[in-house]
C-alpha positions in Angstrom: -21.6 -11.5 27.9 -18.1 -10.0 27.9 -15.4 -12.3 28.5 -11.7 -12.0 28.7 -8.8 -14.8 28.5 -7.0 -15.3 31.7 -3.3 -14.4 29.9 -5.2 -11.1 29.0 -6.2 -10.1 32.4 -3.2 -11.1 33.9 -1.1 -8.9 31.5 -3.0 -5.9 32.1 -2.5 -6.4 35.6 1.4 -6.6 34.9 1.2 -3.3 32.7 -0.6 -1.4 35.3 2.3 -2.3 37.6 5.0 -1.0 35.2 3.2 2.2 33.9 3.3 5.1 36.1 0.5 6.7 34.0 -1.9 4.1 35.1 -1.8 4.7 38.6 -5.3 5.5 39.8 -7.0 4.9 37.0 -9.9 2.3 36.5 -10.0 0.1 33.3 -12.3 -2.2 32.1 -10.8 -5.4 30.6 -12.3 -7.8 28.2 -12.8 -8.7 24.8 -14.4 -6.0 22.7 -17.5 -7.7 22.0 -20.4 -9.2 23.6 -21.0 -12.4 22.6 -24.4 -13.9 22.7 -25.6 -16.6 24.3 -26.0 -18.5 20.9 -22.6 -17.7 19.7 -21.3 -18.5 23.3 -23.0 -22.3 23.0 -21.8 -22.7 19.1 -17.9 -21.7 20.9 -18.4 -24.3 23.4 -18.9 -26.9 21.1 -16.5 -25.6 18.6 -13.7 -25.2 21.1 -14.1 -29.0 22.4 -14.4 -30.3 19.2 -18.0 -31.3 19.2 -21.4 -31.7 16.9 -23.7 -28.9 18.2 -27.3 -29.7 18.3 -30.0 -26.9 20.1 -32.6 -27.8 21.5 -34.7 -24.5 22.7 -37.7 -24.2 24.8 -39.7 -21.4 26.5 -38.1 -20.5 30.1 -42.1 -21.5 31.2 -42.0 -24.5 30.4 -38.7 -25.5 32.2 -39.9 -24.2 35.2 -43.3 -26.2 34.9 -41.0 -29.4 34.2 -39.1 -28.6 37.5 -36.4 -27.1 36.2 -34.8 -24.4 38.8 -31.5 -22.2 38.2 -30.4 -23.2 41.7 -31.4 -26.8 41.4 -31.4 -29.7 42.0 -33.4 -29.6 37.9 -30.2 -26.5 37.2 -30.6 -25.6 34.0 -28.1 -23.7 31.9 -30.0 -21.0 29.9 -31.2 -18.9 32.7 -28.0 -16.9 33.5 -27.0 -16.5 29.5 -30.5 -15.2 28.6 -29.5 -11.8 29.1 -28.9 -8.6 27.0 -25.2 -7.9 26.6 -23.2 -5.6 29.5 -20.9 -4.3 27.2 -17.8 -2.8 28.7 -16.2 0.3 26.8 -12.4 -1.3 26.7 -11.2 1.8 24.7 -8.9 3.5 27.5 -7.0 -0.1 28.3 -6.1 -0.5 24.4 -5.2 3.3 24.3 -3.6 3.6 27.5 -2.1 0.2 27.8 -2.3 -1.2 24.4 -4.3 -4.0 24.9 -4.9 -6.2 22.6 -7.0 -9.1 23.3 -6.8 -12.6 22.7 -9.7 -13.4 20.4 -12.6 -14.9 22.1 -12.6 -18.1 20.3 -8.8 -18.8 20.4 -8.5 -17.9 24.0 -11.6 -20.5 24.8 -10.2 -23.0 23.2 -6.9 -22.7 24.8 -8.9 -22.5 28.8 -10.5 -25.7 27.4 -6.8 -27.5 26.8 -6.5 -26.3 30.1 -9.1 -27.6 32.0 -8.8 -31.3 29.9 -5.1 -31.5 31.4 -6.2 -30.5 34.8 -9.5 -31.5 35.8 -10.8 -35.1 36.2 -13.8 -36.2 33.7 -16.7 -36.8 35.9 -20.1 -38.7 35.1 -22.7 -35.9 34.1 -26.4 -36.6 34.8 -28.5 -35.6 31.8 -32.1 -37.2 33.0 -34.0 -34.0 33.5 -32.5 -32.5 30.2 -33.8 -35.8 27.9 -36.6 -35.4 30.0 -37.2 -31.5 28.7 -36.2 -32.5 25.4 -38.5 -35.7 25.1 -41.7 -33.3 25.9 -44.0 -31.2 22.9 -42.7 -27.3 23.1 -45.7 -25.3 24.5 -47.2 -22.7 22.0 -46.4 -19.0 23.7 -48.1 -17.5 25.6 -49.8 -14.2 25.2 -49.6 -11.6 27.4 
C-alpha cells in the first residue's frame, strides 16, 4: 500500500494549477514507500496511542469460521494482504518538488482529525474473540 497525507495531495493539486510546465502531464502522488500490511497495523496502533497485540490466522480458516470480506463476519486482513502497487513518484518531486509528509506523521495527524470530528461508536468484536478463541489450523499443503 501506498498512501499519501491529504495536505500532500491537496498541495500538489495547488502546484499543478500554478505551474505552466505541468499542464498535461500525469503524476503519481504518494509517499515513496509501500508500506506493508504489518507496518500499516503497528502505525495504527502507534498513531492512536495504543498497545499492539497480533493475532494471525490462515485466510482458510476465517472463511470456515464465517468470516466474509463483505460481511456481515468483515474481516480486516483480506484487502491488506496484498503485494505492494508501488507508484514511481520521481517526476512530482522533480517536477513539482514534492516532498511528502512522512507516513507516520501524516497518520497520526488524519487520526487528530477524525477524534475531533467523528463520534465514537460501539464496535462489535464477537466474531473476532470468536476467531481468536479457536486452535490455528496447521497449513495446508498444496
Amino acid at each position: 500500500m501506498q498512501f499519501v497525507y491529504i495536505k500532500d495531495l491537496v498541495w500538489t493539486a495547488i502546484k499543478v494549477l500554478d505551474d505552466p510546465q505541468a499542464a498535461g502531464q500525469a503524476f503519481n502522488v504518494a509517499n515513496p514507500r509501500p508500506v506493508t500490511q504489518e507496518e500499516l497495523v503497528e502505525a495504527l496502533a502507534a498513531a492512536a496511542g495504543k498497545k499492539l497485540s497480533l493475532l494471525r490466522l490462515p485466510r482458510r480458516q476465517i472463511l470456515m469460521a464465517g468470516g466474509h470480506p463483505m460481511g456481515p463476519k468483515l474481516y480486516f486482513g483480506y484487502y491488506f494482504d496484498m503485494p505492494a502497487i508501488t507508484q514511481v513518484v520521481a517526476k512530482a518531486q522533480r517536477m513539482l518538488k514534492f516532498k511528502p509528509v512522512d507516513f507516520a506523521a501524516g497518520l497520526k495527524e488524519t487520526y487528530r482529525w477524525y477524534l475531533r470530528n467523528h463520534k465514537k461508536s460501539k464496535i462489535d468484536y464477537s466474531f473476532e474473540d470468536e476467531l481468536a478463541a479457536m486452535p490455528v489450523a496447521p497449513p495446508v499443503l498444496v
